[in-house]
C-alpha positions in Angstrom: -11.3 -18.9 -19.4 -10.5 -15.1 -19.1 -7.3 -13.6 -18.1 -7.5 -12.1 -14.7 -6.4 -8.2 -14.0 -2.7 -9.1 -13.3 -3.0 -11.3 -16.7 -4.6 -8.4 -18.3 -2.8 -5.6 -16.7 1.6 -5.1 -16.7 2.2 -4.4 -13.5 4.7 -2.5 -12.8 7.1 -3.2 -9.4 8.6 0.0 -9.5 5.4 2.7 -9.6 3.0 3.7 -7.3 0.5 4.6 -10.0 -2.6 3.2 -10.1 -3.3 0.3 -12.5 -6.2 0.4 -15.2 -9.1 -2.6 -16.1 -11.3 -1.2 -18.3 -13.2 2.1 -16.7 -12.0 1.2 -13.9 -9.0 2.6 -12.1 -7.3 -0.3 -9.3 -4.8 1.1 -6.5 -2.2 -0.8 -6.7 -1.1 -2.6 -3.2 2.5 -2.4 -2.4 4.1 -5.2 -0.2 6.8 -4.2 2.7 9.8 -3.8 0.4 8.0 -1.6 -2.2 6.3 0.9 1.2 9.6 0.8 2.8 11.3 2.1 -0.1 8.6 5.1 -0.8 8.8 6.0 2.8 12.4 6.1 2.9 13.0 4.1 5.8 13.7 0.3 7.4 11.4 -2.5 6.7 12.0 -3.1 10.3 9.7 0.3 11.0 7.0 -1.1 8.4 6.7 -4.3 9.8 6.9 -2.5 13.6 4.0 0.1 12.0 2.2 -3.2 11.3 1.9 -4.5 14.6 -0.4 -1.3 16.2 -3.7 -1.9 16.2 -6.8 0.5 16.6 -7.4 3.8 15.3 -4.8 5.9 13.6 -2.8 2.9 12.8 -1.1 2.1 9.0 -3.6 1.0 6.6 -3.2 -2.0 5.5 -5.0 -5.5 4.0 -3.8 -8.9 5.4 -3.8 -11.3 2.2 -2.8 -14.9 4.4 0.1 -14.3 5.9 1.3 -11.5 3.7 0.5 -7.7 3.9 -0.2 -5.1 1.9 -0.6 -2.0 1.2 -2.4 0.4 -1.0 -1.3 3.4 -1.9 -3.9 5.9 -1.7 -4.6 5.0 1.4 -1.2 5.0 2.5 -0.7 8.9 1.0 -3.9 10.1 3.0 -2.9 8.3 6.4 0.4 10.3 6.3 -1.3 13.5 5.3 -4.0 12.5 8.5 -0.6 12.4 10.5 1.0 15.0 9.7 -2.4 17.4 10.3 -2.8 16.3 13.7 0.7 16.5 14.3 1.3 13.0 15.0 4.9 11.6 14.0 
């Protein structure tokens, strides 16, 4: 049997940076701990973020009970934000 991506691929905890599989490149998804500490505040305000709904919330993915979040997506909602001068 094959070795999946995480197999294949070193992940690493502490980076932001995108992971490679062959040509292609794979954002990698950051859980609560990893977001909190690149946004520089509380998991308390991540997991608070996480329970708004609709449009102009924080993108995220719900994998079972856990979330996550990629970081690309993450970097452009903030940008979104801070353009229309939402806080």
């Amino acid at each position: 049997m094959g070795k999946s991506i995480i197999e294949t691929n070193s992940i690493n905890q502490d980076s932001a940076s995108p992971i490679t599989h062959g040509k292609n490149n794979i954002n990698q998804l950051l859980d609560v701990d990893q977001l909190a500490s690149f946004m520089n505040v509380p998991k308390s305000k991540i997991y608070s973020m996480t329970r708004q709904n609709g449009e102009g919330s924080i993108p995220r993915y719900k994998i079972g009970r856990y979330v996550r979040f990629d970081i690309v997506e993450i970097i452009a909602w903030l940008k979104e934000k801070r353009k229309n001068g939402g806080g």
